[in-house]
C-alpha positions in Angstrom: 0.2 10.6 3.3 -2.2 9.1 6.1 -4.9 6.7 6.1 -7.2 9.8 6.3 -6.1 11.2 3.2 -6.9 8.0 1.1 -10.0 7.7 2.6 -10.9 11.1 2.1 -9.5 11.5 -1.5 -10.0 7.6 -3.3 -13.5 8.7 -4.3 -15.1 12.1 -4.9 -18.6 12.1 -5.0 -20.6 15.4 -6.5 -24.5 15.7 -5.9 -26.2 17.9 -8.1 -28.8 19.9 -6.2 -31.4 19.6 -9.1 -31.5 16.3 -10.3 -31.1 14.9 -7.0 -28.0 12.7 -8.7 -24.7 11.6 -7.4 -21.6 11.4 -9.8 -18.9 9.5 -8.3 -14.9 9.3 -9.7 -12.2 7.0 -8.6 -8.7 8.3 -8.6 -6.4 6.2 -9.7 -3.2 8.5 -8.7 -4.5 8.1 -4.8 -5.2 4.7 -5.5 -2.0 3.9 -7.1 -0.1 5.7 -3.8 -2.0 3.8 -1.5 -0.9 0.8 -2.8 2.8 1.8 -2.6 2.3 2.8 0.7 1.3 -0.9 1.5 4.0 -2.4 -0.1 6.7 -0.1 1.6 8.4 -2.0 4.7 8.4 -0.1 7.8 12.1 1.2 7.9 11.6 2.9 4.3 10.3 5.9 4.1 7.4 5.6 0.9 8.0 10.2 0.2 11.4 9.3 -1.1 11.1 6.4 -3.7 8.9 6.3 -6.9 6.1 3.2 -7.3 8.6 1.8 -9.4 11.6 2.0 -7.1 9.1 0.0 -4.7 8.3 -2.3 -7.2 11.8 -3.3 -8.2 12.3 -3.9 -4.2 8.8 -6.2 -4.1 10.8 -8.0 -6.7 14.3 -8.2 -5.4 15.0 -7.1 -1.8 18.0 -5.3 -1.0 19.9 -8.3 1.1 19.6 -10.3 -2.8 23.4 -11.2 -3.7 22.2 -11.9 -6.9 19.4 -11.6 -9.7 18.1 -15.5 -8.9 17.1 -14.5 -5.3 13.9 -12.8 -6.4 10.9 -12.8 -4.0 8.0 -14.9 -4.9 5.9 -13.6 -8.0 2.7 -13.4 -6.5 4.4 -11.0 -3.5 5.1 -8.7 -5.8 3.7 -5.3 -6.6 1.3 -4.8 -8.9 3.0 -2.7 -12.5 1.4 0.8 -12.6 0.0 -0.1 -15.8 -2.5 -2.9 -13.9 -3.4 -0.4 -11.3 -4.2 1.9 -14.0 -6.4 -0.8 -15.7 -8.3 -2.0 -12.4 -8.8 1.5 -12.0 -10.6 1.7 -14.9 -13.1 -1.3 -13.9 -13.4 0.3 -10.1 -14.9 3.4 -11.9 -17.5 1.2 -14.2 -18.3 -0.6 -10.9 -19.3 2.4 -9.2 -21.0 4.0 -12.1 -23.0 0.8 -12.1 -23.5 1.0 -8.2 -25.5 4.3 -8.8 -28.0 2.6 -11.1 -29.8 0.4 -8.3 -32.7 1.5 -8.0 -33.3 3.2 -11.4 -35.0 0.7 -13.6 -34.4 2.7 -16.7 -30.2 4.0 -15.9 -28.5 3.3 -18.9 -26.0 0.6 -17.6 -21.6 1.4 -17.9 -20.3 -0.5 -20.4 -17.5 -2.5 -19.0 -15.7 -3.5 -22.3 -15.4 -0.1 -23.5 -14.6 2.0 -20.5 -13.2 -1.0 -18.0 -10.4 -3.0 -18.3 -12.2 -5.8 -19.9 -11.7 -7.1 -23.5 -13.5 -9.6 -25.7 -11.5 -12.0 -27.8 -12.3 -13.1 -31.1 -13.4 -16.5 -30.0 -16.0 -14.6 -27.8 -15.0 -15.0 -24.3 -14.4 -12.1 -22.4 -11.2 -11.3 -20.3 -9.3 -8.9 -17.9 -6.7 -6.6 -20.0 -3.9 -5.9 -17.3 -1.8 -3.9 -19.5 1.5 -4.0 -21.3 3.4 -5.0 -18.0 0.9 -7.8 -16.4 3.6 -10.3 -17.5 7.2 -10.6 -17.8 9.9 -13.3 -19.3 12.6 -12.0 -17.3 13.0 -10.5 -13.9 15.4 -7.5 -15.2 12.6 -6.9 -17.8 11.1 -5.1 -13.8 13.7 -3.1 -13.5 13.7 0.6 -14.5 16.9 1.7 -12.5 20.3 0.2 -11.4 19.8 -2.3 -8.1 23.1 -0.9 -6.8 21.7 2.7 -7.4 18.8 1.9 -5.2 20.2 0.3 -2.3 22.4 3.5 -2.1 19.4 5.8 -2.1 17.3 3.8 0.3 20.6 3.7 2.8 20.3 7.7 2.6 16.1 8.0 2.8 15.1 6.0 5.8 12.9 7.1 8.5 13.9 9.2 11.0 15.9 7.8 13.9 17.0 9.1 17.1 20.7 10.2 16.9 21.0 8.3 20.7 18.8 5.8 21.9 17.2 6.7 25.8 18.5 5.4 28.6 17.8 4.8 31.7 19.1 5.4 35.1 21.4 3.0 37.1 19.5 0.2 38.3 20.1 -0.1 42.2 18.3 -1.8 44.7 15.4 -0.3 46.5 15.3 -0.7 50.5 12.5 -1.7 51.8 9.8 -0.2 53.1 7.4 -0.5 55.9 6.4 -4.5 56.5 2.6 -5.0 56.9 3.3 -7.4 59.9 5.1 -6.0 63.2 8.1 -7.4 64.6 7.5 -9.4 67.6 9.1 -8.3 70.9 11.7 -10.9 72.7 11.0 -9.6 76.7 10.1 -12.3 78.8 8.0 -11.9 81.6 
């Protein structure tokens, strides 16, 4: 996918010819994509790996000799379950975007259709999902590291079978001089 395509497809927005009102939707699938896409390094090709391939290589990159060389936590890619979530609160956001203006708009509820939660002592909080937090690093993992690294050896980008080269280097003579040569005769 290109940069056009999530552009063109994060948000649909309908008008209805009557009313003179806009609906809007966020896609969570695109958005979800997208964000694989900018966790992908530049030698992988995104197509071939699932978001939670890419995840599990945000976590622990393919050089890693061992489980203990993880990457930093907060480089890591989001779990699908918090993109889902955030999604959730994008949509009430833009919902609520479409109300400016319009003194009377009923206004989204953000506790019961976004990804906000109220606990019992009052307070109000962000509900990431089942996966927002982990005791272990394998708790990540959804297939085998070895597996992986074999796969991504296979999918990589396409190459060039030989790399161009170019011709033999020689010296150039040179060419006119911008200054004549002086004459020796002597009168």
């Amino acid at each position: 996918m290109s940069q056009d395509i999530f552009r063109s497809r994060l948000f649909k927005i309908e008008t209805d010819e009557e009313s003179g009102s806009f609906t809007v939707s966020f896609d969570s699938a695109i958005y979800k994509e997208m964000i694989k896409y900018m966790y992908t390094p530049k030698h992988l090709d995104p197509k071939h790996l699932t978001y939670e391939e890419m995840r599990q290589l945000s976590i622990l990159p393919p050089r890693a000799k061992s489980l203990l060389e993880y990457k930093n936590p907060q480089n890591w890619m989001p779990p699908a379950s918090e993109i889902e979530q955030l999604s959730k609160n994008v949509q009430c956001l833009a919902e609520y975007y479409l109300t400016a203006g319009k003194h009377d708009a009923p206004l989204p509820n953000f506790l019961e259709n976004g990804c906000l939660q109220r606990l019992p002592d009052g307070t109000i909080e962000y509900n990431l999902g089942r996966d927002s937090s982990i005791k272990e690093v394998q708790e990540a993992f959804t297939s085998d590291h070895a597996d992986l690294l074999g796969r991504i050896k296979d999918n990589k980008k396409r190459r060039q079978d030989d790399t161009p080269q170019k011709g033999a280097r020689r010296k150039l003579k040179p060419k006119a001089t911008s200054t004549p040569k002086k004459s020796c005769e002597k009168k």
